[in-house]
C-alpha positions as CSV (number, residue, x, y, z in Angstrom):
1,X,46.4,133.5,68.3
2,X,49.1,135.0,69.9
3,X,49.0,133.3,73.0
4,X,49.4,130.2,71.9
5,X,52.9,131.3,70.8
6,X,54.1,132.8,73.5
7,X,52.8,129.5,75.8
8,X,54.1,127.4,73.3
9,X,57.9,129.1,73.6
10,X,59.2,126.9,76.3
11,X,58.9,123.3,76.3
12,X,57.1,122.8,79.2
13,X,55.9,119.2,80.2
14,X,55.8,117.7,76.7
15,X,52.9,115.9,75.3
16,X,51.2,116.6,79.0
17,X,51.4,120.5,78.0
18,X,50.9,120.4,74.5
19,X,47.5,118.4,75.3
20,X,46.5,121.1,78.0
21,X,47.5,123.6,75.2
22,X,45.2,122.0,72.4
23,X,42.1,121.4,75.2
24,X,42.4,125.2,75.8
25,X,42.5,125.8,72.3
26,X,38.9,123.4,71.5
27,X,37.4,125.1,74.9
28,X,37.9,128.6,73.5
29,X,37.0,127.6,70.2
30,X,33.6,126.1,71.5
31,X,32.9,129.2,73.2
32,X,33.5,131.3,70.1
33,X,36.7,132.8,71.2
34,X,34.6,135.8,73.0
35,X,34.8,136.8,76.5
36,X,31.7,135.7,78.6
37,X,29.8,138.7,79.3
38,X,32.0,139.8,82.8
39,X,32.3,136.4,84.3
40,X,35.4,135.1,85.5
41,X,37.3,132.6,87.5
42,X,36.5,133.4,91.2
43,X,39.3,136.1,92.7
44,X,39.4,134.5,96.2
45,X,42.8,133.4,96.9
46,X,44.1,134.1,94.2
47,X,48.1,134.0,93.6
48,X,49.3,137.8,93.6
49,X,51.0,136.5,90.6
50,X,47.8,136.6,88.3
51,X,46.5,139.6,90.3
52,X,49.5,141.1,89.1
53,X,49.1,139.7,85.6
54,X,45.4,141.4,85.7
55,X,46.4,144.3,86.7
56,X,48.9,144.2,83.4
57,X,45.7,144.3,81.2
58,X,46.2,140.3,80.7
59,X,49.4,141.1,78.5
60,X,50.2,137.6,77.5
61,X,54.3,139.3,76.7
62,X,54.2,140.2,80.8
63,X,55.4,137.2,82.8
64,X,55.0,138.2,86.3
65,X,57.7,137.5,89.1
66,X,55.9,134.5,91.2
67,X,58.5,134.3,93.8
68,X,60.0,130.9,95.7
69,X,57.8,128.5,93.9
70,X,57.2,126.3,96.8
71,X,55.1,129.3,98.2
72,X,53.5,130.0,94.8
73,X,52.4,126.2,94.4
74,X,50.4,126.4,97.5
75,X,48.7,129.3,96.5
76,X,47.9,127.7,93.4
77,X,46.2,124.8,94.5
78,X,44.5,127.1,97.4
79,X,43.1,129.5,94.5
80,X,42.3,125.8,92.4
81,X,40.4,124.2,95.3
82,X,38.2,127.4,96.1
83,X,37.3,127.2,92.2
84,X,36.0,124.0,92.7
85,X,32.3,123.4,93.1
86,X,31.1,122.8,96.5
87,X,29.9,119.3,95.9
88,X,34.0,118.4,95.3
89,X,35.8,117.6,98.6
90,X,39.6,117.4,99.7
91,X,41.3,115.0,101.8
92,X,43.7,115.3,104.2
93,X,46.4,117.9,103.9
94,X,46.0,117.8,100.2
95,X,44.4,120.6,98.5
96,X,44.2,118.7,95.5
97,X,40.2,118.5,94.5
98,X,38.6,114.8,94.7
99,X,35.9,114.3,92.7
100,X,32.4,112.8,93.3
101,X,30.9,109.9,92.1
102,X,28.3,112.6,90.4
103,X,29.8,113.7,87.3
104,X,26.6,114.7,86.2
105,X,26.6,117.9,88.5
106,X,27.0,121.5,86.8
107,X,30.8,122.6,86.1
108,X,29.8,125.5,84.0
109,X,31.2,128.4,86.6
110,X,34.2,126.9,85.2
111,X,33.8,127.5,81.6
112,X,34.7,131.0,81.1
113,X,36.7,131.8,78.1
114,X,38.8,134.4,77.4
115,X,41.0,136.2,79.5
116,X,38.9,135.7,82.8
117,X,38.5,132.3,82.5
118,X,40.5,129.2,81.5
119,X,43.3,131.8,79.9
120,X,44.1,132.7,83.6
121,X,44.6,129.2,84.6
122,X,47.0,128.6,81.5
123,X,48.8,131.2,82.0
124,X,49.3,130.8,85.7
125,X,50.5,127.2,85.2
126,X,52.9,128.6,82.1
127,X,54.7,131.1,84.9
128,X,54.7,128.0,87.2
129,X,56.3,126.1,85.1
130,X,58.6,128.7,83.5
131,X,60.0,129.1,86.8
132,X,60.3,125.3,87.6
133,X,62.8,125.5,84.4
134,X,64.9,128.2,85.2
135,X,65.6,127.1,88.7
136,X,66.6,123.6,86.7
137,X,68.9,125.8,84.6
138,X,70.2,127.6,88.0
């Protein structure tokens, strides 16, 4: 799987990353590795980063420029919370999902494989992170 390689070239986050890499890898795996038949994450706020990346065929060798990253990590938790079912809230200022007591309540909308799906999110948080690195190195 060539994307695991190319996610798997910078040491991002350690164990926390490898683990979200190895998740991604049993999701996919679970679904068969095949695309579900057109779905996809919602679009809706999307960061014009993975627009961009879309619009580049999902080539996982194309890193697209996200720009300041303080402005790219809101629209990355705006895009996040809009995924989230209706039944999650958010509190205060913090776009950060909470979750109901209910865990019991249907999260399949969210399990799209391939490149529509939990891909996107992977490699959204790769550039993310990517660029948190080399404004370290900077």
């Amino acid at each position: 799987m060539a994307h695991l390689g190319v996610l798997q070239s910078l040491e991002l986050g350690g164990d926390l990353w490898q683990q979200l890499l190895a998740t991604w890898i049993e999701l996919e795996r679970k679904l068969h590795f095949v695309p579900d038949g057109g779905r996809k994450l919602l679009t809706k706020n999307q960061p014009p980063a993975v627009s961009s990346w879309f619009k580049n065929a999902h080539n996982v060798r194309f890193q697209p420029t996200i720009g300041p990253i303080k402005a790219y990590s809101l629209s990355w938790w705006k895009w996040w919370t809009f995924c989230q079912p209706k039944w999650c809230t958010s509190t205060g200022d913090e776009p950060t999902p909470v979750i109901a007591d209910d865990m019991g309540k249907d999260w399949d909308f969210l399990l799209v494989g391939s490149n529509n799906g939990i891909m996107c999110l992977v490699f959204s948080l790769f550039w993310w992170g990517s660029a948190l690195k080399k404004d370290q190195v900077e």
